[in-house]
C-alpha positions as CSV (number, residue, x, y, z in Angstrom):
1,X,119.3,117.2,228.8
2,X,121.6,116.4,226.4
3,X,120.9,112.4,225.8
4,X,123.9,111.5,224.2
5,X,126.0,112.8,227.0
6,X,123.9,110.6,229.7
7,X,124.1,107.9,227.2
8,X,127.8,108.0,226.9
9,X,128.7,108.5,230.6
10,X,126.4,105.5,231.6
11,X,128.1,103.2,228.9
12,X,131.7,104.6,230.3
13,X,130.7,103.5,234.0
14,X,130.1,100.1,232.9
15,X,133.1,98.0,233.4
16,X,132.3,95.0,230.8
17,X,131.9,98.0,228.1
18,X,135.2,100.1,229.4
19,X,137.4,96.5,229.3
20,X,135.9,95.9,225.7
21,X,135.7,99.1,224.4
22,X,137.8,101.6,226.1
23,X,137.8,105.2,224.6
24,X,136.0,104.2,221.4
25,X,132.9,105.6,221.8
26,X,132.4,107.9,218.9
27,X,129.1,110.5,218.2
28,X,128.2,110.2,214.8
29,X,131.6,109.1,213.7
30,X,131.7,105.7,211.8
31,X,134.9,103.7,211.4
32,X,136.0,103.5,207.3
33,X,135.5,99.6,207.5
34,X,138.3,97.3,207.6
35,X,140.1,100.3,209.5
36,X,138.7,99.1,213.3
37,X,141.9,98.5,215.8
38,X,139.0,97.5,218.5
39,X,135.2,97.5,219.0
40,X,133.7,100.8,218.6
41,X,130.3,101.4,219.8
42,X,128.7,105.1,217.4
43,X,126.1,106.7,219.1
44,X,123.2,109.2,217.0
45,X,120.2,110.9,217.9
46,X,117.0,109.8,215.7
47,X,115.1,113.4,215.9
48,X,115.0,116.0,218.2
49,X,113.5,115.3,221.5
50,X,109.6,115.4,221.9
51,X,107.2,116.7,224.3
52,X,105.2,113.9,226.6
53,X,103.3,113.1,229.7
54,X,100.6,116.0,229.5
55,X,99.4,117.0,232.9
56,X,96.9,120.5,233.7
57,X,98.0,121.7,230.3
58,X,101.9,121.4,230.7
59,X,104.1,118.8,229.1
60,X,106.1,117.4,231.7
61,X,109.0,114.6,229.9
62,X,110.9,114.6,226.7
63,X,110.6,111.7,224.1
64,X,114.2,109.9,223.4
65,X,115.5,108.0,220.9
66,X,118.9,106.9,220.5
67,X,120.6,104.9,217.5
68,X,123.8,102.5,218.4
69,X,125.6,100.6,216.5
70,X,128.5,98.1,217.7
71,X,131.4,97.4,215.3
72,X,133.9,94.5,215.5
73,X,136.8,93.5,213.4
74,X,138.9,90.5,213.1
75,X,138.6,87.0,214.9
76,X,135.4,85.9,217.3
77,X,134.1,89.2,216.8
78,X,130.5,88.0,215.8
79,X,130.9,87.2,219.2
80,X,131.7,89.8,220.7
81,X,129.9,92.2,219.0
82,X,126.5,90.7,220.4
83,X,127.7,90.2,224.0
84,X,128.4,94.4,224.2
85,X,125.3,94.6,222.6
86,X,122.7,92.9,225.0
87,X,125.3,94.4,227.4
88,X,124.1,98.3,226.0
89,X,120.4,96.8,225.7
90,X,120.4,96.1,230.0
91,X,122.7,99.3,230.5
92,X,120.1,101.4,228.7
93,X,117.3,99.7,230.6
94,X,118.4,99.1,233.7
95,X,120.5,102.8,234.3
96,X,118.1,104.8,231.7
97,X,115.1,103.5,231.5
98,X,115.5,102.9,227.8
99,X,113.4,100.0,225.7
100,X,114.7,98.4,222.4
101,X,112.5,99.2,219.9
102,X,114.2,98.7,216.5
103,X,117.5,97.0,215.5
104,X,118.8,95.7,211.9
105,X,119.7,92.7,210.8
106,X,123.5,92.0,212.6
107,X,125.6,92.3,209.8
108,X,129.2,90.7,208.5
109,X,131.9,91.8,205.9
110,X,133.5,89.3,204.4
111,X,136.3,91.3,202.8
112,X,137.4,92.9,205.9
113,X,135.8,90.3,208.2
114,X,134.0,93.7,210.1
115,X,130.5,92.5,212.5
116,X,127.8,95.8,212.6
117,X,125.0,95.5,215.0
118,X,122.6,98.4,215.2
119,X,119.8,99.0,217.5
120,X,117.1,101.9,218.3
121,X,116.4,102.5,222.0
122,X,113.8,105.0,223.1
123,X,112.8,106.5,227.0
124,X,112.2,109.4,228.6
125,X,112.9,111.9,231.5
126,X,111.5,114.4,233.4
127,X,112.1,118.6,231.7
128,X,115.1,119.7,232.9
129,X,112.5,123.0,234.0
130,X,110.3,120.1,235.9
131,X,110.8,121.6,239.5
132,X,109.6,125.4,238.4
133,X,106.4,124.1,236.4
């Protein structure tokens, strides 16, 4: 499975996240601050995924984790940035499966007046190869 696709088409779906954000849902690509025309949301793998769940010798999930950050720019976007982040926190729980289990400290700009919020989520699903085991 590629878990930055799933992550990104769930995120899409969402209508709160596709009014806020739109199109600017980047892999791995950060915004130059103080160049942000509307909240961007960066998705990253941490690792490469990990064998778990042993049963009768076989491994039968893959071990997730998933950084994402939230950017916002300008005028009541402390604001913003933290309601499309709890709004990623119940997407990845509620259509993945996914737990928090790291963030940073939110953080502000001054000079460009930019709001960062970062998180860690981590889950996990079933081998792709699960039905021929």
């Amino acid at each position: 499975m590629d878990i930055l696709d799933e992550v990104y088409k769930v995120l899409k779906s969402d209508p709160f996240i596709a009014a806020e954000v739109g199109n600017r849902i980047k892999y791995y690509e950060y915004p130059a601050t103080g160049d942000i025309t509307g909240p961007i949301i960066v998705l990253e793998e941490v690792g490469a995924e990990m064998p778990g769940d042993y049963a009768d010798g076989q491994w039968l999930t893959e071990d997730y984790m998933v950084h994402i950050e939230v950017w916002v720019q300008g005028a009541g976007g402390r604001k913003k940035r933290d309601a499309i982040a709890r709004q990623i926190r119940n997407i990845m729980w509620e259509k993945l499966g996914f737990s928090q289990v790291a963030s940073m400290d939110p953080e502000w700009d001054k000079d460009t007046n930019t709001y960062r919020d970062a998180r860690r989520y981590r889950g996990k699903a079933y081998r792709e190869d699960f039905d021929a085991l």
